[in-house]
Every structure is written in structure tokens, then in C-alpha cells.
C-alpha positions as CSV (number, residue, x, y, z in Angstrom):
1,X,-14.7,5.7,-12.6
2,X,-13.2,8.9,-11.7
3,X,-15.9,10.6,-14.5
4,X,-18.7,9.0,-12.7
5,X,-17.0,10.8,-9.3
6,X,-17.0,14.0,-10.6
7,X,-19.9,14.1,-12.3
8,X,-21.5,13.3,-8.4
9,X,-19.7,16.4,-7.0
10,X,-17.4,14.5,-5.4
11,X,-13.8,13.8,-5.7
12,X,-11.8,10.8,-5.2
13,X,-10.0,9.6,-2.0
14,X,-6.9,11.4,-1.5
15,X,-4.6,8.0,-2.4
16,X,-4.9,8.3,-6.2
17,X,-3.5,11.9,-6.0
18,X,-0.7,10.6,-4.0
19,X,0.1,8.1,-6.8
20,X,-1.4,5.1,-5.6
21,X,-3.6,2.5,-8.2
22,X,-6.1,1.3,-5.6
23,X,-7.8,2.7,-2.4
24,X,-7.2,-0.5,0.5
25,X,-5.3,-0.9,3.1
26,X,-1.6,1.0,3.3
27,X,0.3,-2.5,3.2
28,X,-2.7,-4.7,1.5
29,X,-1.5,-8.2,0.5
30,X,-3.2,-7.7,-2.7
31,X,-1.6,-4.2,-3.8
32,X,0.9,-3.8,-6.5
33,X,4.8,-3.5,-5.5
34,X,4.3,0.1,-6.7
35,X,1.7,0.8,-4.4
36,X,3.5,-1.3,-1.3
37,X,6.7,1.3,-2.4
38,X,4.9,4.1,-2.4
39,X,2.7,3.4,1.0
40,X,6.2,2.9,2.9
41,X,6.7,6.4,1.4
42,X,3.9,7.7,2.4
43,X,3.7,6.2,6.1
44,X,7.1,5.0,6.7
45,X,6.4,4.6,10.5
46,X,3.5,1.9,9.4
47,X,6.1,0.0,7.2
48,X,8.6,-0.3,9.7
49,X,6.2,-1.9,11.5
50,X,4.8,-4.3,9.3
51,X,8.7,-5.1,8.5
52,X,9.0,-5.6,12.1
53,X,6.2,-7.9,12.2
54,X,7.1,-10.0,9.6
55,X,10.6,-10.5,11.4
56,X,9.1,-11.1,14.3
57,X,7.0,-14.2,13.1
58,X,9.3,-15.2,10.6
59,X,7.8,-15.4,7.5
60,X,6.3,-12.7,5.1
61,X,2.4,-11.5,5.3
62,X,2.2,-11.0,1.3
63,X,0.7,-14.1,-0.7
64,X,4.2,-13.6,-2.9
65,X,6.5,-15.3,-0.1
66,X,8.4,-12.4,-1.0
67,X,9.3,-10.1,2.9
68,X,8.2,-6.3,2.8
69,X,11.6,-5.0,3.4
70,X,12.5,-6.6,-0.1
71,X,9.7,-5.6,-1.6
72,X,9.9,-1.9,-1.1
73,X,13.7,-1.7,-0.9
């Protein structure tokens, strides 16, 4: 993927330099706990509101039934 990108003059989305393994949304129920840590690193004002949230209602947004807060530590 990243071959075909460069070889179209382009580069990838900023994300994958960051250390991230897929371009979605920051806190994407479908991203890997590595990716949900390092999103809370890299917007930590977006995680704490997405912890928030999930306080807030009571249960966790992620498919894993496991909360945010625990996930990224």
C-alpha cells in the first residue's frame, strides 16, 4: 500500500508516521488497543472526553465491553 502511495507522488496520512496501524476515527471501536493508547496520546483532550462519555451513560462504546479508561491505562 504505501509503494503504490509513493509511487502516485503522494505520501500517506500523517497517522502512520505517528505510529498508528490504521487511518479511522481517533477512538474507532474497531482500532487496535495500540492504536486507542496511542490516539489518547496523541489527543488526550478527545480521550478524556470519550472516557467522560462513557461514564456518563454507563457502559463502554467499544464492542469489547471493556471502558476506555481501562483500555488505554
Amino acid at each position: 500500500m504505501f509503494s503504490e502511495i509513493a509511487a502516485a507522488g503522494e505520501r500517506p496520512h500523517w497517522v502512520y508516521a505517528k505510529g498508528m496501524k490504521r487511518c479511522s476515527c481517533s477512538f474507532c471501536i474497531m482500532a487496535t488497543r495500540d492504536d486507542l493508547r496511542r490516539a489518547a496520546q496523541l489527543r488526550p483532550r478527545l480521550a478524556a472526553e470519550y472516557i467522560a462519555l462513557e461514564e456518563e451513560i454507563g457502559h463502554t462504546l467499544s464492542p469489547t465491553r471493556i471502558p476506555l479508561r481501562e483500555i488505554i491505562g
